[in-house]
DOROZA-717060 format. One line per field, with one value per residue (C-alpha): residue number from 1; residue in one letter; x negated, y, z negated. Coordinates in steps of 0.2 Angstrom, whole numbers, plus 5000, padded with zeros to 4 digits. Each point is the difference from the previous one (the first is absolute). Layout:
resi: [NUM:...]
resn: [A:...]
px: [X:...]
py: [Y:...]
pz: [Z:...]
***
This chain:
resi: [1:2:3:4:5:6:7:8:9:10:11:12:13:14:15:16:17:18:19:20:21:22:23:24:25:26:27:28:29:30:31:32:33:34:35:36:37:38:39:40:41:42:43:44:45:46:47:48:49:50:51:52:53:54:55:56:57:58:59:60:61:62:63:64:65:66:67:68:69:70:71:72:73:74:75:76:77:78:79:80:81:82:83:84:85:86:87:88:89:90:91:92:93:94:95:96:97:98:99:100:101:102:103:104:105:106:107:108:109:110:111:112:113:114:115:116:117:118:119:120:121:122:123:124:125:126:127:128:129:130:131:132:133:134:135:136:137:138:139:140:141:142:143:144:145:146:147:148:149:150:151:152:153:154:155:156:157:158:159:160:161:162:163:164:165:166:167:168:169:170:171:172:173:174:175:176:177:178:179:180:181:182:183:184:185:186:187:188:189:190:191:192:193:194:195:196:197:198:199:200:201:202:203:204:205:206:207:208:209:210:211:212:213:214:215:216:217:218:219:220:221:222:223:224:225:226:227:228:229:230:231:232:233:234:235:236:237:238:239:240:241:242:243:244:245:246:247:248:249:250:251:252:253:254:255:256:257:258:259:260:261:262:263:264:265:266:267:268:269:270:271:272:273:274:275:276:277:278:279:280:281:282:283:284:285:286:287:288:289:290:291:292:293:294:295:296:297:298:299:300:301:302:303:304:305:306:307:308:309:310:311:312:313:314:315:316:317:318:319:320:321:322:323:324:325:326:327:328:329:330:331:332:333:334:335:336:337:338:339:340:341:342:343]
resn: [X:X:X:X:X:X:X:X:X:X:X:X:X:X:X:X:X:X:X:X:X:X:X:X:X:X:X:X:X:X:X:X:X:X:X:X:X:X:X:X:X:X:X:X:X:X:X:X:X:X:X:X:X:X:X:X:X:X:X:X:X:X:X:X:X:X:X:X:X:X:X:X:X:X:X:X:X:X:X:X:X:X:X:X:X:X:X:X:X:X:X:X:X:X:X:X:X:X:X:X:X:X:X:X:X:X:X:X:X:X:X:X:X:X:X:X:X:X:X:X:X:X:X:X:X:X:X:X:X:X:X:X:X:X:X:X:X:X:X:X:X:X:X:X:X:X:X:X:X:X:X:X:X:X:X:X:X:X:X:X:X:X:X:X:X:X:X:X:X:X:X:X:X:X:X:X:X:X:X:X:X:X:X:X:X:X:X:X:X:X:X:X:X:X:X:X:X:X:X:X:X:X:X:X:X:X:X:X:X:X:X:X:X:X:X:X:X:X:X:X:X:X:X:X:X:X:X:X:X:X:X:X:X:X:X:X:X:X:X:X:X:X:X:X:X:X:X:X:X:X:X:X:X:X:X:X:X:X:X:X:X:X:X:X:X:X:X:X:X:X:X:X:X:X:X:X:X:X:X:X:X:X:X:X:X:X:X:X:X:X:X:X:X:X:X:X:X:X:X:X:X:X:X:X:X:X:X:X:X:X:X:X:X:X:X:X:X:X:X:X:X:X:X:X:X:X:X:X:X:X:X:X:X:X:X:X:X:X:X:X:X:X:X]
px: [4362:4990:5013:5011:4998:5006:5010:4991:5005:4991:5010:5016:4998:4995:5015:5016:5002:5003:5015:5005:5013:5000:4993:4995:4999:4981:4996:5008:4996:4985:4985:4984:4987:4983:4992:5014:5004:5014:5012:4996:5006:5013:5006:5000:5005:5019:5006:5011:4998:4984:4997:4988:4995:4996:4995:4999:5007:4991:5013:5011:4989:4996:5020:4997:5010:4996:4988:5000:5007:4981:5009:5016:4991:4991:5015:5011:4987:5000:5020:5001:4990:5009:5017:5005:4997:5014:5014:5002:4985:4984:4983:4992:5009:4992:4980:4994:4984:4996:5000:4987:4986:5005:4985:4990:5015:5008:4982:4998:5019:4997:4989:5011:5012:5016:5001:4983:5001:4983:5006:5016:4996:4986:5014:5010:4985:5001:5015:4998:4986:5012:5011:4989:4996:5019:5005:4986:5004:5019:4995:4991:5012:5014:4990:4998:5017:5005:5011:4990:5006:4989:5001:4994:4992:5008:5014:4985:4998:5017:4989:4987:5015:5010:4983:4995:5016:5002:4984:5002:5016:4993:5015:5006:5010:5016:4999:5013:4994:5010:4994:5005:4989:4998:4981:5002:4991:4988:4985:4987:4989:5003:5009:5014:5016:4995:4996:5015:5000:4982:5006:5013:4989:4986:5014:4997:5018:5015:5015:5001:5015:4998:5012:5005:4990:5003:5008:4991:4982:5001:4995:5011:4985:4999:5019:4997:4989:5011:5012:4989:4998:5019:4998:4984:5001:5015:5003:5015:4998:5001:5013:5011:5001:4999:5008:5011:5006:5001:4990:4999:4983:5005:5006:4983:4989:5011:4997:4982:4997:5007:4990:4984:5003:4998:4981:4989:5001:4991:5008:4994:5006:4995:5003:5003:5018:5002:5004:4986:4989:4984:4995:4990:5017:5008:5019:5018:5010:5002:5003:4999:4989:5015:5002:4981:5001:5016:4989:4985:5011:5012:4986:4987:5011:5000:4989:4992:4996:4980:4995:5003:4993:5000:4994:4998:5001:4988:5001:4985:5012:5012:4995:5012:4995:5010:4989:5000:5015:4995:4991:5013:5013:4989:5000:5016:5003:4985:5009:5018:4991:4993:5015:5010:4989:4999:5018]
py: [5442:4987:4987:5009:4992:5017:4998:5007:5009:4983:4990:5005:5002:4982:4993:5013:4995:5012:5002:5013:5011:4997:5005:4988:5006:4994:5013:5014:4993:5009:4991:5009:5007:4993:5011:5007:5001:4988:5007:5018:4994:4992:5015:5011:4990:5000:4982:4998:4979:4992:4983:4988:4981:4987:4985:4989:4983:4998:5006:4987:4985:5006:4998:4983:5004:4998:5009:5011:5018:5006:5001:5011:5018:4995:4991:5016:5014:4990:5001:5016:5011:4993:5006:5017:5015:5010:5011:4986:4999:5009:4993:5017:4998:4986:4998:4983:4998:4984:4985:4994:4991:4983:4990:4997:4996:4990:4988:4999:4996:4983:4994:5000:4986:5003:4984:5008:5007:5013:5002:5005:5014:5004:5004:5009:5012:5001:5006:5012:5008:5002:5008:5015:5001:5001:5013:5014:4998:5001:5014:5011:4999:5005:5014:5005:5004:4985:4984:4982:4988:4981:4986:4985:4986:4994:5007:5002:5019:5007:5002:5009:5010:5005:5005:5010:5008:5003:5009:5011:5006:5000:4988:4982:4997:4989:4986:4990:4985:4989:4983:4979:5003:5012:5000:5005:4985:4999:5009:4985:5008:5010:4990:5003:4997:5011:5018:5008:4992:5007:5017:4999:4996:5011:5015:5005:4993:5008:4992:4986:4991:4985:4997:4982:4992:4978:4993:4986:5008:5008:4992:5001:5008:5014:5003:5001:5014:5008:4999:5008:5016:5000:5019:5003:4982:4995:4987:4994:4983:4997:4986:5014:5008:4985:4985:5005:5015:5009:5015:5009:5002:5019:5004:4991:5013:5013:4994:4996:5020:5005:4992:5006:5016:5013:4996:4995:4985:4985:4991:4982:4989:4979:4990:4986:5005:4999:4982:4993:5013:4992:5005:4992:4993:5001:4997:4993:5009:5019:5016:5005:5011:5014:4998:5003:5016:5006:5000:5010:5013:5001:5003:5007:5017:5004:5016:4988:4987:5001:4985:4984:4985:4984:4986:4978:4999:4987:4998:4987:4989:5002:4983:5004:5013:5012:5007:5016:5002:5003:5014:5006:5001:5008:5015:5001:5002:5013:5011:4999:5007:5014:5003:5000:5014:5011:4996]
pz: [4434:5010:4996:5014:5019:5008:5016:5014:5015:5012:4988:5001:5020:5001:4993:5008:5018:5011:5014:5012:4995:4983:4984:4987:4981:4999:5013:4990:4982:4990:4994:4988:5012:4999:4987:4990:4985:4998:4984:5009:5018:4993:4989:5016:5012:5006:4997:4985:4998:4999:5002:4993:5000:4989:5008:4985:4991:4985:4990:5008:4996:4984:4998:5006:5019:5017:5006:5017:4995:5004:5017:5002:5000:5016:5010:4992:5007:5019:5000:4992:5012:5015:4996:5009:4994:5004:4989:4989:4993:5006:4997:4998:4984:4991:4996:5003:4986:5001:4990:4980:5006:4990:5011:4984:4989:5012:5001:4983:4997:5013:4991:4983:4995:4993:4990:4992:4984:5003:5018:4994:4989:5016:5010:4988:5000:5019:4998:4985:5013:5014:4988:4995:5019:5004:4985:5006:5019:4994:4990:5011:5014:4989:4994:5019:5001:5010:5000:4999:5012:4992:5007:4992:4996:4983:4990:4987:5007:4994:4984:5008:5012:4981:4992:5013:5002:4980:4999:5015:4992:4981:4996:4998:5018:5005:5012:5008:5008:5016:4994:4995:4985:4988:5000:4981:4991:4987:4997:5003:5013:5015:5014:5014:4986:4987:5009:4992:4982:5000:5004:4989:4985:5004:5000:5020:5004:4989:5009:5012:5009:5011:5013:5006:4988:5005:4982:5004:5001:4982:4984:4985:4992:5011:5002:4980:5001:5012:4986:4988:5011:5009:4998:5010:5011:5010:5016:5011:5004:5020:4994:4992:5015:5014:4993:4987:5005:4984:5006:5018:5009:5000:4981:4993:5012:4992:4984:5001:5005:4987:4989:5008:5007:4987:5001:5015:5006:5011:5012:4998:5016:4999:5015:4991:4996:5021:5006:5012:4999:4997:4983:4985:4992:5018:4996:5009:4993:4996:5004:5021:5009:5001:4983:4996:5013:4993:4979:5009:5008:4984:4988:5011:5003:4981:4997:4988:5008:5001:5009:5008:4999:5008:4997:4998:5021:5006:5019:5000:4991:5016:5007:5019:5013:4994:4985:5007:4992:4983:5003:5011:4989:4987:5014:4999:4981:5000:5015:4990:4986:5010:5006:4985:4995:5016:5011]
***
């Protein structure tokens, strides 16, 4: 496990600020003591999320996007320990790991060119690498007993989030997936748009519904093999919903559970469906932030809701002041989702 950076005690004090009279949630969160043994600690200890980072874009410019997810998980982590902990949500309840140690990856990724055929198929590698990290860290914390909180990097790791998922519970899983695009494209090589085709193929991923998928975004190849598997693969476009108003935002979150909830399920949130959040395929229109709390809390307080991802936020591409915000409204998604599953 030396791919893991764990979170220590000096870290996590270095980054919540401290004021009289309150209590911030980084002060009452749990991090691994120096010296444990990590699946062990986690398995006793009384937190029932965990979360974890992955501070990478290799899978997003393998899939030929902007690059810059590589920082979400660390402007996340500074706005989520400085919320309050108070009956709402209590920080006692959530184990902060720590993030993949992507520093390798990420310098040899630099160096590759996308318009490279050889560099191409280097980065797909990358990718497939990060991959079998993210499936055993997955894995193992499910195992523990507890509830992964990721936050990414690319949408690459939804593969690695359903394989780990599927082989904790020794069965293909459900994912329902807040998105513009479907990330269900061919298999040519592990990138950021194909995470869920791949687990789909490879049998890890039994049913999958994306919700608010941009009609614009989808190839007529990929709504075909949709087609092909209407039973096990379903979408509501967000122009059903918004623009035509042939479907309600409420009766598509209804009907997306009851697709997935007979199994367990993933939770797979991509900011690029939020306007002007900055993102690798930062959009205008779409879906708001209420909207995107409102999916998280729906799904996350189904007994079989396993995980939550989230992924695609890139605050280094925020070129204002204000890029800050990104990570704080990752915070916010990841606290509805606690709450969902403890209010």
């Amino acid at each position: 496990m030396e791919n893991i950076h764990l979170l220590t005690v000096k870290d996590l004090a270095k980054i919540t600020l401290h004021r009289s009279g309150e209590i911030k949630l980084g002060e009452k969160a749990i991090t691994i003591p120096s010296g444990e043994n990590i699946w062990d600690f986690i398995t006793n200890c009384d937190a029932t999320f965990v979360l974890f980072g992955i501070p990478e874009d290799i899978g997003v410019k393998a899939n030929l996007g902007r690059t810059g997810t590589a920082s979400a998980y660390e402007s996340a982590l500074k706005s989520l320990v400085n919320i309050q902990h108070n009956k709402f949500c209590k920080g006692n309840n959530l184990l902060l790991l720590g993030h993949l140690n992507m520093t390798s990856e990420l310098n040899e990724a630099s160096e590759l060119k996308t318009s490279n055929k050889e560099h191409k198929k280097k980065l797909f590698k990358l990718v497939e690498k990060i991959d079998i990290e993210v499936s055993h860290i997955i894995h193992q914390i499910i195992k523990c007993g507890k509830i992964p909180i990721v936050i990414g990097g690319g949408h690459n790791n939804a593969y690695g989030n359903i394989k780990g998922l599927a082989l904790a519970k020794g069965k293909p899983v459900n994912a329902i997936n807040f998105d513009a695009h479907t990330d269900f494209r061919i298999l040519e090589g592990r990138h950021s748009g194909n995470g869920f085709s791949y687990a789909f193929e490879e049998g890890f991923l039994k049913k999958y519904f994306v919700f608010g998928l941009h009609e614009n975004f989808v190839s007529k190849s990929v709504f075909n093999s949709i087609k092909e598997q209407e039973n096990r693969v379903k979408y509501v476009s967000y122009e059903e919903i918004e623009v035509r108003k042939q479907k309600t935002f409420d009766s598509q979150l209804a009907e997306g559970l009851t697709f997935i909830k007979q199994d367990p399920f993933g939770i797979e949130l991509d900011l690029d469906a939020i306007p002007l959040v900055p993102s690798s395929a930062m959009t205008l229109s779409g879906f708001s932030v209420q909207q995107a709390r409102e999916y998280i809390h729906y799904f996350g307080k189904h007994k079989n809701a396993a995980y939550l991802h989230i992924c695609e936020g890139a605050p280094d591409l925020d070129l204002s002041n204000n890029s800050h915000l990104t990570g704080k409204l990752i915070a916010y998604l990841i606290t509805d989702f606690m709450k969902s599953k403890t209010l």
